[in-house]
C-alpha positions in Angstrom: 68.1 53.5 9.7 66.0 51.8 6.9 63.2 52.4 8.3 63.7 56.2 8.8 64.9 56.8 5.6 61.5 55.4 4.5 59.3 57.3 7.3 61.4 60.2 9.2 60.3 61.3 12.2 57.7 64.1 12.0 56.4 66.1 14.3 52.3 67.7 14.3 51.9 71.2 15.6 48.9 72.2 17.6 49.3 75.8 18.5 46.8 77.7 20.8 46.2 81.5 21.2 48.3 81.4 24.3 51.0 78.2 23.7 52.0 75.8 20.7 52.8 72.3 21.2 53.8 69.2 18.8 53.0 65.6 18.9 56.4 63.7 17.8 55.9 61.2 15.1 58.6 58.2 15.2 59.1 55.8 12.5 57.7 52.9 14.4 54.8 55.0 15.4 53.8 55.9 11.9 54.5 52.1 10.9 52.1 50.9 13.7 49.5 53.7 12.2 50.5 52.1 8.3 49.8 49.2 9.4 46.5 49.2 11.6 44.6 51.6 8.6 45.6 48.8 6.1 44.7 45.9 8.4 41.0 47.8 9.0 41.2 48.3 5.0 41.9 45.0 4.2 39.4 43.5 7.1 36.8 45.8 5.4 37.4 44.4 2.0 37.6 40.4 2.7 34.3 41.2 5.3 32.7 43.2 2.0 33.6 40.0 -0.4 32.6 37.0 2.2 29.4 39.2 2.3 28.7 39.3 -1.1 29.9 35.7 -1.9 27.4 34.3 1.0 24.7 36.7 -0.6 25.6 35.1 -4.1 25.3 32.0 -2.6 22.2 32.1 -0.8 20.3 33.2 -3.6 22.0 29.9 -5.5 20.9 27.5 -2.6 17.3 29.4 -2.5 17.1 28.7 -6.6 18.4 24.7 -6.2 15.5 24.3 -3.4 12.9 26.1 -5.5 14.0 23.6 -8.5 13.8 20.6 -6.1 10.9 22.1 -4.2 9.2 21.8 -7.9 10.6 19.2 -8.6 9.6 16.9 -5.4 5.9 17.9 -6.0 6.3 17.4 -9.7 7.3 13.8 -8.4 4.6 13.9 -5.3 2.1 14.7 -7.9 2.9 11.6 -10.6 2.8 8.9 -7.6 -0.1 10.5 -6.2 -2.0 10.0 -9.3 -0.3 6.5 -10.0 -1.7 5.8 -6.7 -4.8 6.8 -7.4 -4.8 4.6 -10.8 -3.5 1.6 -8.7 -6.5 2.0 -6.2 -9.0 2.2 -9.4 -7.8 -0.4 -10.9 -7.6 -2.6 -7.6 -11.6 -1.3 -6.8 -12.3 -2.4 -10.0 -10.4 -5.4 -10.6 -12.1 -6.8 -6.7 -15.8 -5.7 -8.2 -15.0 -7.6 -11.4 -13.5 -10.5 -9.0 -16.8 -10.4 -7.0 -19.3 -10.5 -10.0 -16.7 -13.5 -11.1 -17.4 -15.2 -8.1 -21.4 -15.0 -8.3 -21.1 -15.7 -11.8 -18.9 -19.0 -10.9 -21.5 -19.9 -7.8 -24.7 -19.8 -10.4 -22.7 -21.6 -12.8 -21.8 -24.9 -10.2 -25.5 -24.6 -8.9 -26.5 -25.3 -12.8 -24.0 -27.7 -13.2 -24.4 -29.7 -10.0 -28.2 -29.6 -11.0 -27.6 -31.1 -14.4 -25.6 -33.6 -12.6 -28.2 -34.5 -10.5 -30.9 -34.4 -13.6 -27.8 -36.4 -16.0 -28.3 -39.7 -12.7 -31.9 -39.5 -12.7 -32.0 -40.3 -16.1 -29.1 -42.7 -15.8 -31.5 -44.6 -13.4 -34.8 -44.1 -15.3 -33.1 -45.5 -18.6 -32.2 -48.5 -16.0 -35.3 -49.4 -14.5 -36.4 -49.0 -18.4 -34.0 -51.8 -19.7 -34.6 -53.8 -16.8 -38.2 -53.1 -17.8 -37.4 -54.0 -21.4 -35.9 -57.1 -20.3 -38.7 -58.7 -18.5 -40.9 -58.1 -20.8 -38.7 -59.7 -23.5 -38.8 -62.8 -21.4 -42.7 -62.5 -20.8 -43.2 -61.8 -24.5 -41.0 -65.0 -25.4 -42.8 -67.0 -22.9 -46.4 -65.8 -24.6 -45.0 -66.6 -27.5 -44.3 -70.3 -26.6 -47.7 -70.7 -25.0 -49.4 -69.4 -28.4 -47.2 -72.2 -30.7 -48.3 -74.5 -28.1 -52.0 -73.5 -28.3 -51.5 -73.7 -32.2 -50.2 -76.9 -32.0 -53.1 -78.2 -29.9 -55.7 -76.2 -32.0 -54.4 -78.2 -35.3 -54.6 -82.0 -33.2 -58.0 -80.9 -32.6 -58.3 -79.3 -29.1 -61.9 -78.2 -27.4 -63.2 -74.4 -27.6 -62.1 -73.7 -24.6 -58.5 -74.1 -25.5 -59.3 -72.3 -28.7 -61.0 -69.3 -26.7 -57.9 -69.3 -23.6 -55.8 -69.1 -26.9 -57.5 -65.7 -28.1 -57.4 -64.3 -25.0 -53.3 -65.3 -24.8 -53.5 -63.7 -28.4 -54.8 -60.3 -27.1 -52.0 -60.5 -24.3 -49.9 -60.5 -26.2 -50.7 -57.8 -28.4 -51.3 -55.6 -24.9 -47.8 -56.8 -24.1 -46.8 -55.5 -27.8 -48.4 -52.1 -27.7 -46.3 -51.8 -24.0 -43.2 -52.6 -25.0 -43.5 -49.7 -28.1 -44.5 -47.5 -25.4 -41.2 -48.4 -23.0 -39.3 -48.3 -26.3 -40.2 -44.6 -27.2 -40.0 -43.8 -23.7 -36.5 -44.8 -23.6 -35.7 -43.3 -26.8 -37.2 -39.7 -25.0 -35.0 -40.5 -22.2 -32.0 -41.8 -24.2 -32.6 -38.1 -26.0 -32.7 -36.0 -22.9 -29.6 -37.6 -21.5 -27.7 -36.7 -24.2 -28.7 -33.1 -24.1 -28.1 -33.0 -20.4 -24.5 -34.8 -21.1 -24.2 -31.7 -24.0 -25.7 -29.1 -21.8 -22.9 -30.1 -19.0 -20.2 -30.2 -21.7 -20.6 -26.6 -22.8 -21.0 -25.6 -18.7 -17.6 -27.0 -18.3 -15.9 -24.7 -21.1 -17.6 -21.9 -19.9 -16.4 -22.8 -16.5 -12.7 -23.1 -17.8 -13.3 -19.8 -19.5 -14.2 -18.3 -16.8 -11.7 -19.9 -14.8 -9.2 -18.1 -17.0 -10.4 -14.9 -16.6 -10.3 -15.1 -13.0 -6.6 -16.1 -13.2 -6.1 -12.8 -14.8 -8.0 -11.2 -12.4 -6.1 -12.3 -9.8 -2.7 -11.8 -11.8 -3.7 -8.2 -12.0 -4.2 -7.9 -8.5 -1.1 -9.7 -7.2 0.4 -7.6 -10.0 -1.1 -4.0 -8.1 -0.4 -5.4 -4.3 3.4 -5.9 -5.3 3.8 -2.4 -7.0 1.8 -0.8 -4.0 3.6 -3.2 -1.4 7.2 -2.6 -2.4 7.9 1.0 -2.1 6.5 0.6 1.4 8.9 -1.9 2.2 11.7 -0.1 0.9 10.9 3.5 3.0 10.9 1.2 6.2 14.1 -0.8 5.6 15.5 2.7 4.7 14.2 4.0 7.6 16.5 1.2 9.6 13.4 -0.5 10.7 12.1 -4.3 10.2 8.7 -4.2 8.2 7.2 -7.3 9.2 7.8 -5.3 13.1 6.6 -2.6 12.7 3.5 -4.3 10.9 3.1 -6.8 14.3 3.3 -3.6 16.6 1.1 -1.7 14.8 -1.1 -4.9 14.5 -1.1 -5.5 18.3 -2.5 -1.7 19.1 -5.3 -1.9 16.6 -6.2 -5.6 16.9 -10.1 -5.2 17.6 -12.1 -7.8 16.2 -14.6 -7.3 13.0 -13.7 -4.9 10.4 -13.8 -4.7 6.3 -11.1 -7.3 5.6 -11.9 -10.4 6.4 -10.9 -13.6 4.6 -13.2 -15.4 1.9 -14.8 -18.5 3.4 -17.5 -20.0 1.0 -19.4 -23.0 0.1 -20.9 -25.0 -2.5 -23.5 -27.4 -2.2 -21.6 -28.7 1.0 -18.8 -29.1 -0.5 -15.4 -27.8 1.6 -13.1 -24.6 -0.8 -11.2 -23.8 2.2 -8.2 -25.4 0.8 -9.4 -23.7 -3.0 -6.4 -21.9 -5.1 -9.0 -19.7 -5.9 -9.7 -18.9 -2.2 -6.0 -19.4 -0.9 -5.4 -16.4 -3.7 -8.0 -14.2 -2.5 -7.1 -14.7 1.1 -3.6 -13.2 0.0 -4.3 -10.1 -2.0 -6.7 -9.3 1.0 -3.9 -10.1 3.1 -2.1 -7.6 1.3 -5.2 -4.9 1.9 -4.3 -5.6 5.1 -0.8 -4.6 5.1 -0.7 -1.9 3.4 -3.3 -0.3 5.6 -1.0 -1.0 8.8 1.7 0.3 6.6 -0.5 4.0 6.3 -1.2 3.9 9.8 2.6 3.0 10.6 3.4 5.8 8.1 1.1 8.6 10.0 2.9 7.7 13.6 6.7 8.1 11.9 8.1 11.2 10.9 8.8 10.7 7.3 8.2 14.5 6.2 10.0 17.3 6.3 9.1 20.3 9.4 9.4 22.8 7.4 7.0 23.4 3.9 8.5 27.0 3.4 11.8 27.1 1.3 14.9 27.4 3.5 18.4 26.1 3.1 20.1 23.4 5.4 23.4 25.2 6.7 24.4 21.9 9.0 24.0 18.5 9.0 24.4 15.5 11.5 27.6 14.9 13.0 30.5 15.8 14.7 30.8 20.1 14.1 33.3 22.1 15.9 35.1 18.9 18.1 31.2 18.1 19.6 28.4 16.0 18.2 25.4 18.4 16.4 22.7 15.7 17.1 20.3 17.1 14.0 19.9 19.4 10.9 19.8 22.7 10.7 17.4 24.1 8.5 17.6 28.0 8.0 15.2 30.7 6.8 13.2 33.6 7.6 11.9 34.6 11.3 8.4 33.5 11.6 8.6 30.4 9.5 5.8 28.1 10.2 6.8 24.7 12.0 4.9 21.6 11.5 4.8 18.5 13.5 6.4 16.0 11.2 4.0 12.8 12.7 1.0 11.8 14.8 2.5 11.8 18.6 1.8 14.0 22.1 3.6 17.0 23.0 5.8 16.2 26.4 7.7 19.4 26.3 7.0 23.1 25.2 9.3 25.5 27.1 12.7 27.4 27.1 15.8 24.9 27.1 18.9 25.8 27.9 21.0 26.2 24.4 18.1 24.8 22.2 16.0 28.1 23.0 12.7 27.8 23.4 11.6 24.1 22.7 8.9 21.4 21.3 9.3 18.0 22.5 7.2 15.2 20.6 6.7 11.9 21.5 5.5 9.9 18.8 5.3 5.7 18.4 7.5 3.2 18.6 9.7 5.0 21.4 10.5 7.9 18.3 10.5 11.5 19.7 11.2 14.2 17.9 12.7 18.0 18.4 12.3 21.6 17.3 14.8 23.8 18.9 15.7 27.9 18.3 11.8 28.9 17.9 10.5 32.3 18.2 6.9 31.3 19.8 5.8 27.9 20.6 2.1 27.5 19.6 1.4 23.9 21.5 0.6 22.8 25.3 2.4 20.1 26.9 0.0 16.9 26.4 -1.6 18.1 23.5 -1.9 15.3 20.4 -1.0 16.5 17.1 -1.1 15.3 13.7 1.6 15.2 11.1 1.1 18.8 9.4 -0.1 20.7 12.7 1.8 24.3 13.2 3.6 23.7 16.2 5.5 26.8 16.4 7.6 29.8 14.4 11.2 29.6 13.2 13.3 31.6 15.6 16.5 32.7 17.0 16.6 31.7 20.4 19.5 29.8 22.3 22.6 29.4 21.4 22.1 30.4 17.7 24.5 32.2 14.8 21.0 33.1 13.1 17.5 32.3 12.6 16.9 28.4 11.7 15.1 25.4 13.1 17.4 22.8 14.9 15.3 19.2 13.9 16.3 15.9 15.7 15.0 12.6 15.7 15.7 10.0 18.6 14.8 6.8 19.0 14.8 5.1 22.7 16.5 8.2 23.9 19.9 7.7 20.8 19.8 10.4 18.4 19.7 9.5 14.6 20.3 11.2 11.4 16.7 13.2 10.8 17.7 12.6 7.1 17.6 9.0 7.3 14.0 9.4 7.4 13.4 12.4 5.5 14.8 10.4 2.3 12.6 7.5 3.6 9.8 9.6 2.6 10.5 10.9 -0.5 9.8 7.8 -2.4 6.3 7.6 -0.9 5.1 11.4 0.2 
């Protein structure tokens, strides 16, 4: 009764040239009709609002990754160009190391050869004295024989005596004249040792000097390996793998003998530096060369970059989504998009795949593959080798897709793992 006192029945005519007819209107009719125009106005009106809301959005997320687009290369750019100053510095500090070490070779050669010309005169100013010495003891002996003679001369003694005497006289003075000789020799000698011992003195600071600088040579070095050494470590612990493995495996496939970095072995005058701080120090910032150039090789077989360099917004992450397990990211833009290969690796598949659409399959190092699903055209060949940065096909909507995105996976000996595990790797060092 309420109800029909709020819609009474009515009826609509519909009258013809030969008959008129009416369509009877009940209450519960004209409440079903009430009701489905204001659920289809109201459906119209929440659909109109979600619309403009996601719009609103959209253009928010595009704005944030515009600001962090600019602001990742801002960042890109500043350790690109630290890098750069790191490598200068390091080319620079191993030429000024090298000159250093010349410098430090001519130096011992001058030094061992004053050495050798310090003994020489240690021994001629020895065979001098002994020289001095006999001659002393001649010259006293002389001496006796001429009081003698003059003692025999005075008790009368023949010429003959008297004329032996003379020539013992003359001798003697020979003997004299000698010994003046040896003594100014010795003097000369005496003289040039104590230059040489000067000479070797001031070799010795210069030496420590230069000792010094080499110290902070090296300090700068060890000083350039750990700021270039660290951040590596750090992107492959975050990464969730062991550095010093990585290093071995990569080690193990590029393991041929020879190359540019080999470890200082050098001499001097026979004398064995293996053992040498000096040397031992070397060894390790060459050492450290060596790492970091298994680390860039390590980095170029890894995918530590993002797929896409167009902006786009990610609209799901890794997880559980809808009571099942989304084994990637979902990053959405435009149709056409290009796709890059995010590492070094071989294509193993490039085809249609069930609900990831059509398909790029990578296999990449270290049993890492990697996946691009919901593409509009596929531009690579199964086997082909690509290189981190190659177009490997166009954003899409194929599959089982709400919209146009690229669905990016990561897995590692067949388990798949969060792609943004290694995307955040990379931002520290890329």
């Amino acid at each position: 009764m309420a109800l029909e006192r709020r819609l009474p029945e009515r009826r609509l005519f519909l009258r013809s040239d030969t008959e008129t007819r009416f369509i009877r209107l009940s209450p519960e009719t004209q409440l079903l009709i009430w009701s489905g125009c204001t659920i289809v106005v109201a459906w119209t009106i929440m659909s109109t609002a979600i619309f403009l809301m996601d719009s609103i959005g959209a253009g928010n997320f595009r704005a944030q990754a515009q600001r962090d687009q600019l602001i990742y290369e801002d960042r890109l750019n500043a350790l690109s160009a630290e890098r750069d100053l790191r490598a200068a510095e390091a080319s620079a500090a191993q030429d000024r190391f090298s000159k250093a070490l010349q410098q430090i070779s001519v130096m011992q050669s001058e030094l061992l050869a004053s050495e050798d010309r310090r003994r020489e005169l240690e021994t001629g100013i020895e065979v001098i004295q002994a020289s001095l010495r006999r001659t002393s003891i001649d010259r006293q002996a002389l001496n006796d024989q001429v009081a003698e003679l003059a003692e025999a001369q005075s008790n009368g003694t023949d010429t003959a005596s008297i004329s032996g005497a003379g020539e013992m006289s003359e001798t003697v003075d020979l003997l004299a004249d000698a010994l003046a000789d040896t003594a100014e020799e010795r003097d000369r000698i005496a003289a040039d040792a104590a230059a040489a011992t000067k000479r070797s003195a001031d070799m010795e600071l210069e030496l420590a000097l230069l000792q010094e600088r080499n110290d902070e040579i090296f300090r700068q070095l060890e000083e350039a390996m750990l700021v270039s050494v660290e951040p590596l470590d750090n992107m492959f612990r975050a990464a969730g793998m062991d550095p010093d493995t990585l290093i071995e495996q990569v080690r193990r496939g590029y393991s041929g003998t020879g190359g540019p970095l080999m470890p200082i072995q050098y001499s001097t005058m026979g004398t064995d530096v293996t053992e040498d701080a000096d040397t031992i120090r070397a060894n390790a910032i060459l050492s450290g060369l060596d790492r970091i150039n298994l680390y860039r090789i390590a980095a170029d077989k890894l995918p530590l970059v993002l797929p896409l360099h167009s902006n786009f917004r990610y609209t799901s992450g890794f997880g559980q989504r809808w009571g099942r397990m989304h084994a990637g990211t979902d990053m959405a833009g435009s149709i056409g998009t290009p796709v890059y290969a995010t590492a070094d690796g071989v294509v193993i598949k490039a085809e249609w795949s069930s609900g990831y659409g059509r398909l790029v399959e990578i296999q990449h190092d270290f049993g890492i593959e990697t996946r691009y699903g919901h593409l509009n055209a596929i531009r690579v060949e199964v086997g082909q080798r690509v290189s981190r940065g190659d177009r490997i096909g166009d954003m899409g909507n194929s599959g089982r897709s709400t919209g146009p995105h690229l669905h990016y996976e990561i897995r590692v000996n067949g388990n798949a793992i969060n792609p943004m595990i290694y995307i955040r790797a990379g931002r520290d060092v890329f």
